[in-house]
Each structure stands twice: as C-alpha cells, then as structure tokens.
Residue frames as a rotation matrix with the C-alpha (Angstrom) as fourth column:
UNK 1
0.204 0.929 -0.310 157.98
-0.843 0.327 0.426 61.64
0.497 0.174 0.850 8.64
UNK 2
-0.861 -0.432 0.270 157.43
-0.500 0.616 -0.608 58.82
0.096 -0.658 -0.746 10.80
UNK 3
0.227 0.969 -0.094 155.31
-0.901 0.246 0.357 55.68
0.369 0.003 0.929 10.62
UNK 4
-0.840 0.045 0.541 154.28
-0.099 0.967 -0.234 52.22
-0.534 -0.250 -0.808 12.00
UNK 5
-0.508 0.810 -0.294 151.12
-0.114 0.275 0.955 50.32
0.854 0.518 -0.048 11.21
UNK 6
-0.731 0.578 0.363 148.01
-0.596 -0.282 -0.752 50.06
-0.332 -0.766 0.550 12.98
UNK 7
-0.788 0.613 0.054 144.78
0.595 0.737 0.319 47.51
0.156 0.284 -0.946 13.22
UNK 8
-0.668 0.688 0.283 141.44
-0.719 -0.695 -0.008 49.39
0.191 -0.209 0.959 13.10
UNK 9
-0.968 0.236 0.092 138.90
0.082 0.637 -0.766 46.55
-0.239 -0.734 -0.636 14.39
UNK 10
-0.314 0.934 -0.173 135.52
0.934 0.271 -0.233 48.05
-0.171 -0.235 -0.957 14.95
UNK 11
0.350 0.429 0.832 133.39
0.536 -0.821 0.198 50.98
0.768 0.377 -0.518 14.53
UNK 12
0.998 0.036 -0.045 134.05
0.056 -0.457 0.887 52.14
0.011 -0.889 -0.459 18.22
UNK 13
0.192 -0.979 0.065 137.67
0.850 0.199 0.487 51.52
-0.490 -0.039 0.871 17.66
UNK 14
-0.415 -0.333 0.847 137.94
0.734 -0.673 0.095 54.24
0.538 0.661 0.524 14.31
UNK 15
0.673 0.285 0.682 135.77
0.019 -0.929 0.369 57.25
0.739 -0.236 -0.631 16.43
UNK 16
0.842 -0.400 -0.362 138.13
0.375 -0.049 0.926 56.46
-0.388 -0.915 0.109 19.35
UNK 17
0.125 -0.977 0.174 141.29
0.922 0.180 0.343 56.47
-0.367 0.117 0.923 17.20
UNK 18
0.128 0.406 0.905 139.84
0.784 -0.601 0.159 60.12
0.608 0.689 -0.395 15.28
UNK 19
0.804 0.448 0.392 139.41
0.171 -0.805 0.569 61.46
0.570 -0.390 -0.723 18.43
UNK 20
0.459 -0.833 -0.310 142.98
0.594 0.029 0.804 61.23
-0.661 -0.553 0.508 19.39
UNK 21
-0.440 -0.634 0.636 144.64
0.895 -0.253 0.367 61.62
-0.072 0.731 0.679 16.09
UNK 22
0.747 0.289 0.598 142.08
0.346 -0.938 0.021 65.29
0.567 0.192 -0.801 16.01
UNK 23
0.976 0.134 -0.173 144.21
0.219 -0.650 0.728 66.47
-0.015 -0.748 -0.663 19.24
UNK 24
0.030 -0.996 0.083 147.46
0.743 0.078 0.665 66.43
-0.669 0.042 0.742 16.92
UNK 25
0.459 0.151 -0.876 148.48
-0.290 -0.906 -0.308 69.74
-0.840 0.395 -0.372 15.09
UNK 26
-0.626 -0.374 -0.684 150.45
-0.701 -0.116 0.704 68.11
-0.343 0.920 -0.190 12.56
UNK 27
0.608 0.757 -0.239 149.14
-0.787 0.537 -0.302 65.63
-0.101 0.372 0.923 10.04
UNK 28
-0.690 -0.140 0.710 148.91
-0.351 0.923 -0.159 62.15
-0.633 -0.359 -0.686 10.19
UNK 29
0.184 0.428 -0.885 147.69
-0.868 0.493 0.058 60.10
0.461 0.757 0.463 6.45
UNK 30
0.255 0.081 0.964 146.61
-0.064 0.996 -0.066 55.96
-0.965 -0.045 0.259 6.65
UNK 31
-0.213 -0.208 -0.955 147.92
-0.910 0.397 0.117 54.44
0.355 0.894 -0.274 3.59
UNK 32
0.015 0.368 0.930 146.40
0.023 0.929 -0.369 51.07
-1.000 0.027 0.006 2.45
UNK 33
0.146 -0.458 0.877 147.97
0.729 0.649 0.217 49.92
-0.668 0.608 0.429 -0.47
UNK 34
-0.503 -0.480 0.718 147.78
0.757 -0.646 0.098 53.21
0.417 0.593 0.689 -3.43
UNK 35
0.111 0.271 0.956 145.26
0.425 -0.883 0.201 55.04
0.898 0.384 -0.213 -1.40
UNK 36
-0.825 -0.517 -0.227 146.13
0.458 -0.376 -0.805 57.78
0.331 -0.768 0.547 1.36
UNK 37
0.445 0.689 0.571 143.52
0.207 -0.700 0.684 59.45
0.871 -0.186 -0.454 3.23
UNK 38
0.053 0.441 0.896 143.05
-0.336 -0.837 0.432 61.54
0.940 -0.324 0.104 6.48
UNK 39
-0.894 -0.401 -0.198 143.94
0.088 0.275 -0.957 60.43
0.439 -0.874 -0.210 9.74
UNK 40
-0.827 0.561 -0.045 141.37
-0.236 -0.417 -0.878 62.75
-0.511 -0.715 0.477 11.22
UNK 41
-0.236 0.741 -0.629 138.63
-0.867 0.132 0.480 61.53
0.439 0.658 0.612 8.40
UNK 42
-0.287 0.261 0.922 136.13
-0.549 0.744 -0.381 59.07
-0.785 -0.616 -0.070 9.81
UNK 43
0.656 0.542 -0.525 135.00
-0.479 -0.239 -0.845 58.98
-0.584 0.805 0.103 5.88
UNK 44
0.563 -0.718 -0.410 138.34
-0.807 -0.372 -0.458 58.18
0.176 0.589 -0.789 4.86
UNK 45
-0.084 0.154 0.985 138.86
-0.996 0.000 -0.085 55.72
-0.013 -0.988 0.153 6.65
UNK 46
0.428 0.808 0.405 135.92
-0.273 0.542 -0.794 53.74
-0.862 0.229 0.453 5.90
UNK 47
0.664 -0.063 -0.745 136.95
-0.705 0.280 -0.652 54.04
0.250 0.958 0.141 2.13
UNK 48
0.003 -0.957 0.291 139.66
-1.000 0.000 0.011 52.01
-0.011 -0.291 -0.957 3.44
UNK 49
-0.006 -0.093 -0.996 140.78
0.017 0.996 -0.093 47.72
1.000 -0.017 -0.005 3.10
UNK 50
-0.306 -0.649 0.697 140.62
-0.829 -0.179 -0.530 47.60
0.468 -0.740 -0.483 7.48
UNK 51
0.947 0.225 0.228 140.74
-0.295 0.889 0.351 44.12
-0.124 -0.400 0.908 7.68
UNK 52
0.514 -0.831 0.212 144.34
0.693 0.256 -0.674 44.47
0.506 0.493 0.708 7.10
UNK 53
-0.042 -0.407 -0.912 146.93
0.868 -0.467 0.168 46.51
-0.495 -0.785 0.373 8.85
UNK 54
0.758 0.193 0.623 147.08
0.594 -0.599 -0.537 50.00
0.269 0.777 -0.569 7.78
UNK 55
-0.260 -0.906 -0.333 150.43
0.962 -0.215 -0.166 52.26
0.079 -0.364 0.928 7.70
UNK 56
0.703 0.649 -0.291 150.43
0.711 -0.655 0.257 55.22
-0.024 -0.388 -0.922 9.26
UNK 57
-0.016 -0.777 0.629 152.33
0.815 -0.375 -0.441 58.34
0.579 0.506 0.640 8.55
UNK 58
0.292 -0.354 -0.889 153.07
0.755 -0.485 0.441 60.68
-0.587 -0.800 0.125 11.42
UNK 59
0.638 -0.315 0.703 154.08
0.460 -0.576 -0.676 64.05
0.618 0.754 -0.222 9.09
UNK 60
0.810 -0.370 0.456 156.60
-0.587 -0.491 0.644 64.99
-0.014 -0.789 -0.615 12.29
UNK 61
-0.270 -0.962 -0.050 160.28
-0.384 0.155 -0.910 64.07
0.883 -0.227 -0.411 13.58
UNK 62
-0.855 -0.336 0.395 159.05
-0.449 0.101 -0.888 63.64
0.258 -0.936 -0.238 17.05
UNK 63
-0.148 0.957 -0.251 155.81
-0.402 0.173 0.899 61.00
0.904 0.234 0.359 17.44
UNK 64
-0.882 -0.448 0.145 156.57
-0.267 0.222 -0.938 59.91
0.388 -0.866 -0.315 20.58
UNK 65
-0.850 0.499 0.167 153.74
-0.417 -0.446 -0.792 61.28
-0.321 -0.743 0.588 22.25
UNK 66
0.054 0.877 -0.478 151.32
-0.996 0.010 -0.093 60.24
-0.076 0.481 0.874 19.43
UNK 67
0.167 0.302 -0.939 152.13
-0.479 0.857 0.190 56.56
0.862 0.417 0.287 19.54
UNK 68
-0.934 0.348 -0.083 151.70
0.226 0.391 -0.892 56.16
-0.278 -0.852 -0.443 23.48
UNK 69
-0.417 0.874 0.249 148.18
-0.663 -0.105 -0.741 57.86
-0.621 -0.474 0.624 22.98
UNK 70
0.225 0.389 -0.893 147.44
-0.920 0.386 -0.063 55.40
0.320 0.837 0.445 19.68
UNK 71
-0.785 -0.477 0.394 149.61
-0.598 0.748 -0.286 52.41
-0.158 -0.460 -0.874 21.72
UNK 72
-0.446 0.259 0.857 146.61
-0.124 0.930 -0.345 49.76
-0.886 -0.260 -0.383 21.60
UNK 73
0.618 0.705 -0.347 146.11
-0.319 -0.179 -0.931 50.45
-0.718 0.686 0.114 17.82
UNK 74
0.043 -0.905 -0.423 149.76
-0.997 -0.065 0.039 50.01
-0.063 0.420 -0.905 17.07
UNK 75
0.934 0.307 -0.183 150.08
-0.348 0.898 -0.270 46.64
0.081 0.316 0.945 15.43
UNK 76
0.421 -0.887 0.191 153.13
-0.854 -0.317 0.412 45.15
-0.305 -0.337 -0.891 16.99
C-alpha cells in the first residue's frame, strides 16, 4: 500500500480526479480522519471534510504512474 495526501478544491477538480483514479485496476480509498471511502466514488467523496487535505491510499507496490497522472492534486 502506498499513500500521500491530496487537496480536492472544486467540483470540476473531484470529476477530473474520478476520472483518472476510474482508469486504475487496483483500488485506491481517501481517508479523512475515521472515514474511508472510494477513490472512484464521486458520492464518497462528497461525504467527505475537503477543505482539508485528504490521504490517499494507493492499494499497490508500484504508484508511480498513478501519482504523475494525480500530480496537481498531490498536496506537496
């Protein structure tokens, strides 16, 4: 497993970030403070605190690929 954090912004920001995180086969949970949802959930999301960073969880060894295509979400 492998994670950083991320800033989610705006509405146009979370369908942009969905429609990346869909074109990964493995899963990929947001965690904001006890609760975990769905990467790919635009629903889930929402339920979310995202005025705050949110950690992401990569369920892979190798994310490489997924945090160049997420890169201006990544909260450095």
């Amino acid at each position: 497993m492998t994670e950083t954090k991320i800033k989610l912004n705006t509405f146009i920001d979370v369908q942009a970030f969905v429609n990346v995180i869909m074109t990964f086969g493995f899963d990929i949970d947001l965690v904001s403070g006890r609760y975990i949802v769905d990467a790919k959930s635009i629903m889930g999301i929402y339920s979310l605190d995202l005025s705050n960073p949110i950690v992401l969880r990569a369920h892979t060894e190798d994310a490489e690929d997924l945090f160049s295509a997420i890169d201006k979400y990544i909260v450095k």
